[in-house]
C-alpha positions as CSV (number, residue, x, y, z in Angstrom):
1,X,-48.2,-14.7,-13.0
2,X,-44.5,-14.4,-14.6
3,X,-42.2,-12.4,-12.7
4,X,-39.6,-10.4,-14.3
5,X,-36.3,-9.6,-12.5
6,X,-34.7,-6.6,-13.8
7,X,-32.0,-4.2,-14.2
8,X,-32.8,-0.5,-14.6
9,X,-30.7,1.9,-16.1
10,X,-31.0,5.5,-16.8
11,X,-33.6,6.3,-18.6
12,X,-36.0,3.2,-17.4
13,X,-37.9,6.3,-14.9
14,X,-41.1,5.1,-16.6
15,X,-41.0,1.4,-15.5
16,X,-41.0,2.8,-11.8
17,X,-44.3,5.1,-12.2
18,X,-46.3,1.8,-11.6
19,X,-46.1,0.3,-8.6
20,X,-47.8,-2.1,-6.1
21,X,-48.8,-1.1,-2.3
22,X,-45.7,-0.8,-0.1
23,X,-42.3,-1.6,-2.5
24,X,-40.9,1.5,-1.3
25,X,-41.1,3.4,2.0
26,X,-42.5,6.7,-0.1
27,X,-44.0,7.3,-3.3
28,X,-41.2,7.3,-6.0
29,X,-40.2,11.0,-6.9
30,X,-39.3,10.9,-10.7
31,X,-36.5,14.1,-9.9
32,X,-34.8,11.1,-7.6
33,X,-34.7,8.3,-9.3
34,X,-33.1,9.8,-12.5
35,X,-30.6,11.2,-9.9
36,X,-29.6,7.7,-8.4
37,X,-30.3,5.9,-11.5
38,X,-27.2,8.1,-13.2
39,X,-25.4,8.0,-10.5
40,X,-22.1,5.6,-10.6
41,X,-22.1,2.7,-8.4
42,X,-25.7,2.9,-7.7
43,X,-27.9,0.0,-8.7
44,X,-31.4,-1.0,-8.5
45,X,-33.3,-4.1,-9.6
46,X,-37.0,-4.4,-9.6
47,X,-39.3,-7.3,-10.3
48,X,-42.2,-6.4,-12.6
49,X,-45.7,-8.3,-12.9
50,X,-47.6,-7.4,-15.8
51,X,-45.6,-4.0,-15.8
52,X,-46.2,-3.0,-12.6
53,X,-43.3,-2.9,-10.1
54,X,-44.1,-5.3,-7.3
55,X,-40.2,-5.6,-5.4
56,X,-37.3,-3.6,-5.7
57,X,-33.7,-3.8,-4.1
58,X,-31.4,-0.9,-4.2
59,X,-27.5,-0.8,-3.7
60,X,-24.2,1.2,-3.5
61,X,-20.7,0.3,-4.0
62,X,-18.3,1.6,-1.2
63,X,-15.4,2.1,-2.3
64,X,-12.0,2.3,0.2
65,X,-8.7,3.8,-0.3
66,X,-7.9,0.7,1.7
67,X,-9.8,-2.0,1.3
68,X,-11.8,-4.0,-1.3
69,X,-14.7,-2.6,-2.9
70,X,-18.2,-3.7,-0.7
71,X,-21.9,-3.7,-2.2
72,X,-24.0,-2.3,0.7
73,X,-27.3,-3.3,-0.3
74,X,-29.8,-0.1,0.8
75,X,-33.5,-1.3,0.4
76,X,-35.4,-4.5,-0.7
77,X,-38.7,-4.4,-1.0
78,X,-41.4,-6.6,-1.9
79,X,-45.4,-5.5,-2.2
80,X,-47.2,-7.9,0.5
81,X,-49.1,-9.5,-2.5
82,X,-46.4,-10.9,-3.7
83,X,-44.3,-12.0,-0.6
84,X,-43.3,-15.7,0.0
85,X,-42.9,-16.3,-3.6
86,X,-38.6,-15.9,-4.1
87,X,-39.0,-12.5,-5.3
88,X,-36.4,-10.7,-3.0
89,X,-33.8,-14.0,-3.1
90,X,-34.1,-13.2,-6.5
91,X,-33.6,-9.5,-6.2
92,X,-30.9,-10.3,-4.2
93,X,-28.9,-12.8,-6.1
94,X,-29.2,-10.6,-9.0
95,X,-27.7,-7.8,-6.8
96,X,-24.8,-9.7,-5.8
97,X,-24.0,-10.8,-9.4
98,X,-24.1,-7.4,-10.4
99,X,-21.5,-6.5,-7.4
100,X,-19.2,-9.1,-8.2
101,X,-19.5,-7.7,-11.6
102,X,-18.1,-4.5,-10.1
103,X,-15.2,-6.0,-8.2
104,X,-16.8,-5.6,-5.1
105,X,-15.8,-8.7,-2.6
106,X,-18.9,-8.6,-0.2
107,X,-22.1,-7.5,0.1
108,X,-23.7,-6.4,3.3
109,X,-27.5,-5.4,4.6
110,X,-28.9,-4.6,7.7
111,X,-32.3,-5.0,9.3
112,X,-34.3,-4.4,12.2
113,X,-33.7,-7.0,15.1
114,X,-38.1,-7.7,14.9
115,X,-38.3,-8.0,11.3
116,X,-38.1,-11.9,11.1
117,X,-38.7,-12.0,7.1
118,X,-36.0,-10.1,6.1
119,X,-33.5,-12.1,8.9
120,X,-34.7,-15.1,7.2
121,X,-34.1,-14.1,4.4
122,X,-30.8,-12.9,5.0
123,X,-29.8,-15.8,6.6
124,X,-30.6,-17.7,3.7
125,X,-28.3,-15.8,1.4
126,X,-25.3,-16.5,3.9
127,X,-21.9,-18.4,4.2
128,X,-23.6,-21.5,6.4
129,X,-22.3,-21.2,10.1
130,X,-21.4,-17.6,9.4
131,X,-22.9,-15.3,12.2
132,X,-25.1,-12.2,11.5
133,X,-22.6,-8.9,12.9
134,X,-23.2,-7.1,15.7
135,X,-24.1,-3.6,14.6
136,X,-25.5,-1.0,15.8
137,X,-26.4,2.2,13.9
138,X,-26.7,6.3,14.8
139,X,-29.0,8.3,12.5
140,X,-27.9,12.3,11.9
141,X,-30.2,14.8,10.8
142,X,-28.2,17.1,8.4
């Protein structure tokens, strides 16, 4: 089955009301993605199967008073059906295109320390010999 990698835009809502077991961590609210979708600097690129969503990766530009513009890359997600088939490498280098299309210099992700696909993928996508950071990460609720 042909995969489509795409852009959406505002306005695309409808392409994201189909979608295959666990691309995102909720059910897509329609209010919420027309927000982010119209939002500048925010970006999101699915991959579509026969119009149904089946991988998305989302992303924000950071911008610094002083340093360069970074893509932090927020989600990527890929139904299980469809895993092991370049899907989210493809995601992905579409994403950086489109941050490098946006001035942005670098692109960074994180990932839990257990979840070996996504570190392989990851590592994949790197400078070769380049290390992954250390990071560690504090969660507020507002």
């Amino acid at each position: 089955m042909p995969i489509e990698i795409r852009r959406l835009n505002p306005g695309d809502d409808a392409l994201v009301m189909r979608v295959a077991d666990d691309v995102f961590d909720e059910p897509v609210r329609p209010d919420r993605l027309a927000t982010y979708l119209a939002q500048s600097g925010h970006f999101m690129i699915v991959a579509l199967a026969d119009g149904v969503v089946v991988g998305q990766c989302a992303a924000v530009i950071h911008r610094h008073p002083d340093k360069a513009s970074e893509l932090y890359i927020d989600e990527v997600g890929v139904s299980p059906a469809f895993q092991r088939q370049g899907i989210a490498r493809k995601m992905l280098d579409a994403m950086f295109a489109l941050g490098r299309e946006h001035g942005c210099e670098e692109a960074w992700v994180g990932t839990e320390p257990d979840n070996v696909a996504a570190r392989a993928l990851y590592e994949s996508r790197k400078e070769p010999g380049a290390p992954a950071e250390p990071f560690i990460m504090y969660v507020y609720e507002l």
